[in-house]
N, C-alpha and C positions, 0 to 999 in steps of 0.2 A: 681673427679678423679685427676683434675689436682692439688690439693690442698693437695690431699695425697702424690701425687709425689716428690710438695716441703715438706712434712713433713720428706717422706722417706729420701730427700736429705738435709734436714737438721739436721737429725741424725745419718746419714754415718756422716758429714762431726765433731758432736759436742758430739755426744753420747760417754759415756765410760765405755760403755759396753765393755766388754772382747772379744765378736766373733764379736764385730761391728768394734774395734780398727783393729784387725788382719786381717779384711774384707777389712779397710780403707786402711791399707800399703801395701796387698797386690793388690790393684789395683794402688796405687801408682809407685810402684816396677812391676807390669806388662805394665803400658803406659812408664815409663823410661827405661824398655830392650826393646821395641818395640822402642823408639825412640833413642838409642846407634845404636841398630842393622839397621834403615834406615839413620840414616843422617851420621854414622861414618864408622860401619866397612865396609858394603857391598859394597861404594861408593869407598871406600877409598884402600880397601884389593880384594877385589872379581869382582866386577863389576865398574874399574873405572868410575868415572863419572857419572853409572847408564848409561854409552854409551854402550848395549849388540850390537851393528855392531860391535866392536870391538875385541881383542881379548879378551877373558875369557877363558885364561888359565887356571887356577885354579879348573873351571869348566872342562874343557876338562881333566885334569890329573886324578882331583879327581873321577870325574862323579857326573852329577845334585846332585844323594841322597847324597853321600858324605859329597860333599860340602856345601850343605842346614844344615847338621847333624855339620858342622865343623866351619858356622856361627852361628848357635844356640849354640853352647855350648861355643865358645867364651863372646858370649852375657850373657851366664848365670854367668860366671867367673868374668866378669867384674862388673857385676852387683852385683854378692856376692861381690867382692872389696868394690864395691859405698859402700853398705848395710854396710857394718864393717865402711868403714870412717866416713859416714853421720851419724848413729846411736853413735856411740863415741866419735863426735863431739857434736852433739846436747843434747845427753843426758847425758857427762861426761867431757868433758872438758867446754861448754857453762855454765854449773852448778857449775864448780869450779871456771869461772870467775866471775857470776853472783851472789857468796856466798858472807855471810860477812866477813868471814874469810880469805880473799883474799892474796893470793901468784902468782903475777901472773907470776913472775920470774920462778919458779918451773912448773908449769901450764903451759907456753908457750915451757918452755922446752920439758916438755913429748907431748906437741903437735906437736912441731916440730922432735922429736924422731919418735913420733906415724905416721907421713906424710911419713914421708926418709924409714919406715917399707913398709909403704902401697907399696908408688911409686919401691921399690927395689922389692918386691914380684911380682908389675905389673911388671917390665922389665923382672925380670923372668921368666914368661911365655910369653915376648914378644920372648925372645931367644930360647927355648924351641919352641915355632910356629915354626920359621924360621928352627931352627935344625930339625925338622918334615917335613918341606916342603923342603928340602935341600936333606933328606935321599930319598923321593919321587921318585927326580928328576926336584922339581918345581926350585929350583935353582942347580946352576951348583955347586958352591962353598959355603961355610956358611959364609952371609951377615957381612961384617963388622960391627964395634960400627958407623961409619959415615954413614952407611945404617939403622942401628937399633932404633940408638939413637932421632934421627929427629921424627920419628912416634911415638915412645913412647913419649919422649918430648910432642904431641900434643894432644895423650889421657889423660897426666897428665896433664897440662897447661890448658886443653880446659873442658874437662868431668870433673875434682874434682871438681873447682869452682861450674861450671854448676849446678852437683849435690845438691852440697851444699845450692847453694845457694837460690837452689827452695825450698828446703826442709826447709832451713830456713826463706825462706820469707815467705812460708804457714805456719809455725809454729808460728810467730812473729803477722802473719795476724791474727790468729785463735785466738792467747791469747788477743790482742786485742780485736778482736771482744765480746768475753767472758767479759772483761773488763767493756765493753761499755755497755754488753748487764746487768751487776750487777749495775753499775751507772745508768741504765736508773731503773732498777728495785725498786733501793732503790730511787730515784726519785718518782715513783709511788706510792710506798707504804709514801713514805712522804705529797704527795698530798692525797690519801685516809685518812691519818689520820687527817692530816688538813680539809676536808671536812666532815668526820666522825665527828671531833670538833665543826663544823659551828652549822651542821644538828643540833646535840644535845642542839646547844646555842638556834636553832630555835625553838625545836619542845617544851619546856618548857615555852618560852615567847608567843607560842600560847596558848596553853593550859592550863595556868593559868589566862589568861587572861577568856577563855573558860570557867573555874571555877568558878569563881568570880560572871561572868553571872549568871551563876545557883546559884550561894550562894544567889547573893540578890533576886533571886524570891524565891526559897525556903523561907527565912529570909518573904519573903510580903508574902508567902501563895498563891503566883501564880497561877492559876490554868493550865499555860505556863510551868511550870516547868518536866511533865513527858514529851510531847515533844520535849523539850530541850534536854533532856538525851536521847531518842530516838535519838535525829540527832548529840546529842554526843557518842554517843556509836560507829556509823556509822564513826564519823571522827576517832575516837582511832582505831578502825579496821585499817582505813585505815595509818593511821602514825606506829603501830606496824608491820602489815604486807606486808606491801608494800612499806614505806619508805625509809626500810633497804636494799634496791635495789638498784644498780645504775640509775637504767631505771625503768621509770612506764607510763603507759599508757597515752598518752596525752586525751584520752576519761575521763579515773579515775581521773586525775588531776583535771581534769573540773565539774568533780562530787563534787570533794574535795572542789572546791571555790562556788560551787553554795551550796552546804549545810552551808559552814563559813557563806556565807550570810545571808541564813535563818535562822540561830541564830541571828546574826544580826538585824535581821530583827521583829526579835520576842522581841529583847532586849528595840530596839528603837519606836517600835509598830506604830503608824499613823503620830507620828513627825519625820519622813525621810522619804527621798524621794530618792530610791534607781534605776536606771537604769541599767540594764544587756544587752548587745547584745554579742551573742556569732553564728559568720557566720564562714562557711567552715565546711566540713567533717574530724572529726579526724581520721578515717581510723586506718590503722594500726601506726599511728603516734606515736613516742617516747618522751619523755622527761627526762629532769633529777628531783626527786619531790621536794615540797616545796619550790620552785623559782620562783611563783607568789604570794603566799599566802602571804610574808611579806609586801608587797608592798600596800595590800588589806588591811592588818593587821594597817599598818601605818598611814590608811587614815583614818579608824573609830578610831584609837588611839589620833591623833594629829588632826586628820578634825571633826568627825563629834560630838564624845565627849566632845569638847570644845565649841561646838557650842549651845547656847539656844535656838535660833529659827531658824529655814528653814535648817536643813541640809541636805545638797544632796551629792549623788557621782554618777559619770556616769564611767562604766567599760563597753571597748570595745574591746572582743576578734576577730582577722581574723585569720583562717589558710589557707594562701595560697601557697600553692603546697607544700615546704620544707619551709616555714618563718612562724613563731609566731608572732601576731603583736600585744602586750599587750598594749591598751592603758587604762590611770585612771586618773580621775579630783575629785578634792573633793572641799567640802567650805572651808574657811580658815576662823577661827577668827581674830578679826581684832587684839586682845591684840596678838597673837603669837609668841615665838621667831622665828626669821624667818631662823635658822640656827636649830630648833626640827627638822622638817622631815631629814637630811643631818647625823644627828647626832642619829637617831633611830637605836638602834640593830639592828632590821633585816635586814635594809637596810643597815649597814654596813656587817652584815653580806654575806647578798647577791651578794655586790658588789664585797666579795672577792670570793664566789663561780663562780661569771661572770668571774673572771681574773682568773680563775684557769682549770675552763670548757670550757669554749669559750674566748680563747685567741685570741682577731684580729676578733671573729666573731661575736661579740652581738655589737647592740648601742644601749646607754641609757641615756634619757634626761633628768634630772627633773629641774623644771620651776615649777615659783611663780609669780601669779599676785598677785594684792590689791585684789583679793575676792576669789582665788584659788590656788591648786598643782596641778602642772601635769606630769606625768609618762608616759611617751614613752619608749617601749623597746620592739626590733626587735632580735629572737634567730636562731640561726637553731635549725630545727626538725630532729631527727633522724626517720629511716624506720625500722622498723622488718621485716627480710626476713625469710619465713616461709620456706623455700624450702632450705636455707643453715640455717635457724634457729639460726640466727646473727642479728645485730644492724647494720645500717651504716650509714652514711649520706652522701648524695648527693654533689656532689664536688660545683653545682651552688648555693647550700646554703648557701654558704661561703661567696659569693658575695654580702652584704648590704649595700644598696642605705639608 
């Protein structure tokens, strides 16, 4: 409910719809006669002060309905004035300063013409009141210019600006915001495409590698080769249709790297020595996909394929409460450059998905001994809320020790 509420009040205030625009000004134009009519006329003309102990003459000559009938159509007069100044300023003189074809010699002229029309129109009906209230009896004699002039002086002096200058600071505010809200949008869609870019770089250097697998046992007659395809068939599923997500289930994720293994697994058959621990409930837990698999990917690439004898890699998942805590060790040969793993695609590629996804909120370590690599990296998890049927992340995930 309350979510609708800001929808609705965020398309009064940005919509340009035809009945939404004419919805919007006139509530505009109804809170500016309600506030002419309490802070100026009634305090100022009818009800000094707003001190009713006083005398309320006005009242007394006219009588209540009268009177109430004699402040409201003042209010309506005045307010059609605003309406003409504000509107013809904003949307015909502001427009011919702001053109490129710029005269503003000409342009201040008519606007100084267009002010001296308003302001003389207004004194007119300030004289016209008083001749009104004069034939009554509210005054004895009709009001001097040293009587008349002072109060109109203070509606024009005090109300034009006033008017104007809400109406332009909300219109100045608005395009702004509009402004900001196109710069963040082409922002976004510049990062999706740069991310869409990564993904694409990733999901071929997986799957070719994936290929290759199968080429050479096919090529030896394998009898490993239909459930190879079996558990590739399984990962293409899941890179075609789930991929192309922003969010995929941190459960499926984890399907995703425990099947890469068992290819793996199948490829390197009794000469490796593979460790898995994967603790914590994924739950409804989120992810962004393909953001551990290059990491995995790089370790059978550059660890365990170069290695002739004893290779191992130990891969330790925790999911604790909102943190991912991927840790992975591999063997190192000893010939290796020791700048391969730093310089492997994915993990260049990953590392710009990290700076682009989790600004400020991932840490990632990688480290080399004489006999190892090691891959530390701590992400938040996003939540799927079933009940607003949205993503979020928890504000204390942000927080990484």
């Amino acid at each position: 409910m309350q979510s609708f509420r800001v929808m609705d009040f965020y398309n009064l205030v940005f919509s340009n719809s035809r009945s939404v625009r004419i919805k919007r000004h006139f509530l505009f134009w109804c809170t500016w006669f309600i506030y002419i009519t309490v802070t100026y006329l009634v305090p100022t003309n009818w009800i000094p002060g707003w001190n009713f102990k006083g005398s309320l003459r006005h009242i007394e000559i006219y009588g209540t309905s009268l009177a109430v009938i004699r402040i409201l159509s003042t209010s309506v007069l005045h307010t059609l004035l605003h309406m003409v100044l504000t509107y013809c300023i904003l949307y015909y003189f502001l427009q011919r300063y702001l053109s490129r074809n710029k005269n503003w010699m000409i342009t201040t002229g008519l606007l100084t013409l267009f002010i001296f029309l308003i302001a003389f129109f207004n004194y007119f009906t300030f004289v016209l009141a008083f001749y009104v209230d004069t034939q009554v009896g509210f005054f004895k004699t009709m009001p001097g210019m040293d009587f008349i002039i002072p109060r109109w002086s203070r509606a024009t002096l005090f109300n034009y600006p006033t008017i104007i200058g809400f109406a332009l600071a909300i219109k100045l505010l608005k395009n702004w915001y509009i402004k900001q809200e196109e710069a963040d949008q082409v922002a976004r869609e510049k990062i999706n495409a740069e991310l869409q870019l990564l993904k694409a770089q990733v999901h071929p250097h997986f799957l070719f590698n994936t290929l290759n697998n199968i080429y050479s046992f096919i090529i030896n007659d394998s009898p490993a080769a239909p459930e190879i395809l079996k558990k590739l068939s399984a990962l293409l599923h899941y890179l075609i249709y789930e991929c192309d997500k922003p969010m995929v289930k941190l459960e499926d994720e984890l399907k995703m790297i425990k099947g890469y293994i068992d290819l793996e697994k199948i490829r390197y058959g009794d000469n490796f020595n593979m460790s898995l621990q994967i603790q914590g409930t994924p739950g409804n837990k989120m992810i962004h996909p393909l953001f551990l698999i290059p990491f995995l990917e790089n370790s059978f690439k550059h660890g365990t394929s170069q290695m002739l004898t004893h290779p191992w890699i130990n891969l330790e998942i925790f999911v604790e409460k909102d943190l991912l805590h991927f840790n992975l060790s591999n063997s190192k040969p000893a010939l290796l450059d020791e700048t391969t793993l730093a310089r492997g695609l994915g993990l260049s590629n990953v590392k710009k998905r990290l700076a682009i996804l989790y600004p400020g909120m991932h840490s990632l370590n990688i480290a080399e001994s004489i006999m190892s690599f090691n891959v530390e990296l701590k992400i938040p998890l996003y939540d799927y809320d079933e009940r607003q049927e949205k993503i979020v992340m928890k504000q204390q995930a942000y927080e990484l020790v």
